[in-house]
C-alpha distance (Angstrom), angle and dihedral (degrees) to the residues before:
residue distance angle dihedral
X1 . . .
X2 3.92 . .
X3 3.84 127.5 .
X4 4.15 93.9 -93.4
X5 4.01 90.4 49.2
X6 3.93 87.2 51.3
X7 3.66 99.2 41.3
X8 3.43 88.9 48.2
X9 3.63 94.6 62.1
X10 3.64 98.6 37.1
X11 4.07 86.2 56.1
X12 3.77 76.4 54.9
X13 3.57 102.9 54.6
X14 3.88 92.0 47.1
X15 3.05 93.6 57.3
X16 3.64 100.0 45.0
X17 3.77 92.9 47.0
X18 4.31 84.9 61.9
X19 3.85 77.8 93.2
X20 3.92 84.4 75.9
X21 3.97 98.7 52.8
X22 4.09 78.8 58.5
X23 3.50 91.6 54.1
X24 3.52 96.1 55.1
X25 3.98 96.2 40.9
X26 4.45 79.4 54.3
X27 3.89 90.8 40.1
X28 4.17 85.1 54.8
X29 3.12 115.1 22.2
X30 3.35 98.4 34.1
X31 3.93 100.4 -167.1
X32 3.62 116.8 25.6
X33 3.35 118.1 -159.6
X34 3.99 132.0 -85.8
X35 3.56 91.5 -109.7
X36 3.63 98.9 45.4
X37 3.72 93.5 53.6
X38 4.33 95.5 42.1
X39 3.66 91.7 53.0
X40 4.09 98.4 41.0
X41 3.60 89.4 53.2
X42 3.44 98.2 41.6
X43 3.76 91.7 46.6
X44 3.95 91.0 53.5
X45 4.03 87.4 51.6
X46 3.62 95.7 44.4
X47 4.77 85.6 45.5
X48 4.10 84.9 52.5
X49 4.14 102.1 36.8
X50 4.07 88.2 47.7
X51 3.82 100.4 52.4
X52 3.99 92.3 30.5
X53 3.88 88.2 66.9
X54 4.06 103.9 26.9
X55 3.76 98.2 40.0
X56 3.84 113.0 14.7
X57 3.78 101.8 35.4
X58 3.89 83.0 41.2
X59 3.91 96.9 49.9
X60 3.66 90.8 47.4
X61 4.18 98.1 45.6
X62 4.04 80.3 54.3
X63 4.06 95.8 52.5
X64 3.77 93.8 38.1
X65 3.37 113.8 7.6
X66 3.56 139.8 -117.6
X67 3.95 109.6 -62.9
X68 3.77 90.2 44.1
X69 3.83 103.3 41.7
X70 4.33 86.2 48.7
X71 3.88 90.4 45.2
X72 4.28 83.5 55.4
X73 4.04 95.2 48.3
X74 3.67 90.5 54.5
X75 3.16 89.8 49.1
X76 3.12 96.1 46.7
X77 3.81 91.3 56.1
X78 3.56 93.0 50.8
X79 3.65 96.1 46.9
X80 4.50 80.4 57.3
X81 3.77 84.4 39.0
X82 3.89 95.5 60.9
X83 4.22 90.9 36.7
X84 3.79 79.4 54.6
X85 3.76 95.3 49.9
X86 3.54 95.1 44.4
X87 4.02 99.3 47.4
X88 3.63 113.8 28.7
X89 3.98 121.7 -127.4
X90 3.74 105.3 -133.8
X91 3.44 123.0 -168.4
X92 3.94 108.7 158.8
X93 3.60 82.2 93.0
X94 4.07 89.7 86.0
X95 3.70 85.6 63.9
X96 3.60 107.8 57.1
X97 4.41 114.1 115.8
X98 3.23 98.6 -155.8
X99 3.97 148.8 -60.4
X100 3.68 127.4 -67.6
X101 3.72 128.7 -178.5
X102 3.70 121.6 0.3
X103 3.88 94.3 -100.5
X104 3.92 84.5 60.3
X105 3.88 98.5 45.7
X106 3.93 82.3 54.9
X107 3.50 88.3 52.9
X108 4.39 98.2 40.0
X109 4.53 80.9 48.6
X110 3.69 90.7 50.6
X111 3.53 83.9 50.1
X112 3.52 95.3 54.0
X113 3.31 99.9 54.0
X114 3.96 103.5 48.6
X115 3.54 87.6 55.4
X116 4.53 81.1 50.2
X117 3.36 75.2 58.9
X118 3.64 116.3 47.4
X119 3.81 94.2 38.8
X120 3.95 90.4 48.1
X121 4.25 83.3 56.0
X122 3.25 97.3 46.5
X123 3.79 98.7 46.3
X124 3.35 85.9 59.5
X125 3.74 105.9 89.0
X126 3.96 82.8 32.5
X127 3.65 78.7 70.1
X128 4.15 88.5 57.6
X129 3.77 87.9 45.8
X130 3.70 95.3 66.9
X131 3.71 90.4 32.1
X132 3.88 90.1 56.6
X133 4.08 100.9 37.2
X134 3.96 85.6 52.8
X135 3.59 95.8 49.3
X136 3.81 83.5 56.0
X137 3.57 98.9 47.3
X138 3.76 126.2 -8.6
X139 3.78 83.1 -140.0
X140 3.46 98.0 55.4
X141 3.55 88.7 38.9
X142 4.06 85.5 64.3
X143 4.12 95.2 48.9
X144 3.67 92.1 49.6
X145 4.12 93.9 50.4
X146 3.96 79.7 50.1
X147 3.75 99.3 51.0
X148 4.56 87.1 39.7
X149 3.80 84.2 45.9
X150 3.95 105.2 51.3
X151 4.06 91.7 43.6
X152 4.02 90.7 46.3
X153 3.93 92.5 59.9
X154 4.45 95.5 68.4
X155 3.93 79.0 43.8
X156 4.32 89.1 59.4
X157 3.72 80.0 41.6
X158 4.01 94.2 51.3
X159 4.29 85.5 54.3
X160 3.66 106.0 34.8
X161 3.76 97.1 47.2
X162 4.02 100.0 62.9
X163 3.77 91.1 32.6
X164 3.23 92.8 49.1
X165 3.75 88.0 43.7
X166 3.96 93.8 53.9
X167 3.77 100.4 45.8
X168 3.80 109.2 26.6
X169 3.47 87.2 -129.8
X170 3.77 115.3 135.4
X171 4.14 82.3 -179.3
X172 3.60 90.0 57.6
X173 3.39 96.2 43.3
X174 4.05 96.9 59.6
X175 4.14 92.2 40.2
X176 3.98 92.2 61.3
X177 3.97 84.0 45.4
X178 3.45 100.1 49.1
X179 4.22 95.0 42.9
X180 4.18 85.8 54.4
X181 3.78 92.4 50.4
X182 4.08 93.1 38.8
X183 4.05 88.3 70.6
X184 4.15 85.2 69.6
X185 3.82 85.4 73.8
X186 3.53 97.5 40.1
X187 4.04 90.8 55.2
X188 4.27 87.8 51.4
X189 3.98 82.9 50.2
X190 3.46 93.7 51.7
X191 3.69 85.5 46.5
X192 3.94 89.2 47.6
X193 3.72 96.9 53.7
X194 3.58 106.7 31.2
X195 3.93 112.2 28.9
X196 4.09 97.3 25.7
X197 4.13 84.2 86.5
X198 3.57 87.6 57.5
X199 3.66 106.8 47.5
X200 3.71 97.6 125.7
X201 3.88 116.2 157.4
X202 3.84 86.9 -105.3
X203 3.83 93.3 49.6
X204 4.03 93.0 41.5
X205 3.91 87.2 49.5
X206 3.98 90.7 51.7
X207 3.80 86.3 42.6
X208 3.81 91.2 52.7
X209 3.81 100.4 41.0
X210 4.36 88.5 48.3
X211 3.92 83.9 50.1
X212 3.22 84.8 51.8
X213 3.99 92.2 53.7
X214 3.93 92.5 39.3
X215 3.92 95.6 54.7
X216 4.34 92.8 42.9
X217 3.65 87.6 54.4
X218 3.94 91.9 46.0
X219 3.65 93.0 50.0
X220 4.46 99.0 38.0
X221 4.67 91.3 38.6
X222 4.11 103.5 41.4
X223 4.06 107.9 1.0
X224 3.61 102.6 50.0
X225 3.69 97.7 42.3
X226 3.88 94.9 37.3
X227 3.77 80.1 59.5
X228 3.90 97.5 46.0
X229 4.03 82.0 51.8
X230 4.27 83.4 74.3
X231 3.59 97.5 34.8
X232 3.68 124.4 156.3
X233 3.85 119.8 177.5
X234 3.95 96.7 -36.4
X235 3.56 97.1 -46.4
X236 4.19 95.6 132.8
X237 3.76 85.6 61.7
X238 3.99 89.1 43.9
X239 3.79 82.5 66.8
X240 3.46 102.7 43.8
X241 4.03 87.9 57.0
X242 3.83 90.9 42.4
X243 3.57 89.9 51.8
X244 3.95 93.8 48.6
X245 3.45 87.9 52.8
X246 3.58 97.7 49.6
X247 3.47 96.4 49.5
X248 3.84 92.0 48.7
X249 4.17 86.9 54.5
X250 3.87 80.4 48.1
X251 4.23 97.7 50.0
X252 3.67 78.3 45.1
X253 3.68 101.7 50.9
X254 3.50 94.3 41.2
X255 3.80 98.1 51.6
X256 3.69 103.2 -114.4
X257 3.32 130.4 136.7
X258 3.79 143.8 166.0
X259 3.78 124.4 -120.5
């Protein structure tokens, strides 16, 4: 496996593992505030809405042109659409006070772990978006891991808190975290072993432009309405146009730009 292949997946793995820096903010501090929570998620879906349309749609439009790369967004959105249909996305979880009687810790742990579950599925072809944008560019590669990373850590929070909540265990707590963020990886290995061969320009540019889909659907389905969940006076869309700007300072920074 060369250096790009392996950097690619590592950039994946960081950025999956974000779901444990939520874990330990839910571990702590327990119940962050209203704010905190509507302008972090809003932030992450205004990081992966920005550089889905300027740079990935962009990038792919360039390597396959524009029919083609929009028939592979939508797809890509209805490819999320259908992983959304078929495993829930959760996120009442972040709400939850504290357990009762035994019966209801059973219930708040059960909880828990679906959400484990549904995050770890659907961070899976996260892990092929980071995988893919840094076989592209190295760059790009880092943004993306960025933008996967800072929406990842309210997801930790989403399955430490009522784990943590039903069994005390702060140990606990951070293992079901970690396991939902380790399938990010897994997806970039997957990408590693089975579509590295293919990587043509055409299949990179479909790659790119599905991403593309994947991450707008992420960002418009859970992200932005998780965030309205904690609203107060229009902050959720505050953070969707600070995190827009941010990542446009970042594209900038970092030298990449669409076509």
């Amino acid at each position: 496996m060369d250096s790009r292949l392996v950097n690619a997946v590592l950039l994946s793995a960081l950025a999956g593992l974000a779901t444990t820096i939520g874990s330990v903010i839910g571990i702590f501090v327990r119940k962050p505030s209203q704010t905190f929570m509507a302008l972090t998620l809003g932030f992450a879906a205004g990081v992966m809405i920005h550089v889905s349309f300027v740079e990935l749609l962009g990038a792919a439009i360039k390597d396959i042109g524009f029919g083609w790369a929009h028939m592979a967004f939508f797809g890509g959105m209805g490819v999320m659409f259908l992983i959304d249909m078929a495993i829930p996305h959760d996120w009442g979880a972040e709400h939850y006070e504290g357990p009762g009687d035994s019966a209801q810790r059973k219930k708040v742990m059960r909880t828990g772990l679906l959400v484990a579950m549904g995050i770890a599925i659907h961070n899976f072809p996260e892990g092929l978006v980071t995988f893919t944008g840094a076989m592209k560019n190295m760059d790009l590669g880092v943004a993306l891991a960025v933008a996967v990373g800072i929406h990842n850590i309210p997801e930790g929070m989403a399955v430490s808190v009522p784990i943590y909540a039903a069994t005390g265990s702060r140990k606990k707590a951070f293992l079901w975290s970690f396991v939902s963020g380790i399938s990010e990886p897994l997806g970039a290995l997957l990408g590693a072993l089975i579509l590295a061969p293919f990587l043509s320009k055409t299949f990179l540019g479909v790659c790119l432009a599905a991403v593309g889909g994947i991450m707008v659907f992420i960002s418009l389905d859970e992200l932005v309405p998780a965030s309205r969940e904690y609203e107060r006076e229009h902050t959720a869309i505050v953070g969707v146009v600070l995190g827009m700007i941010v990542m446009a300072i970042s594209l900038w920074a970092l030298g990449v730009s669409a076509p």
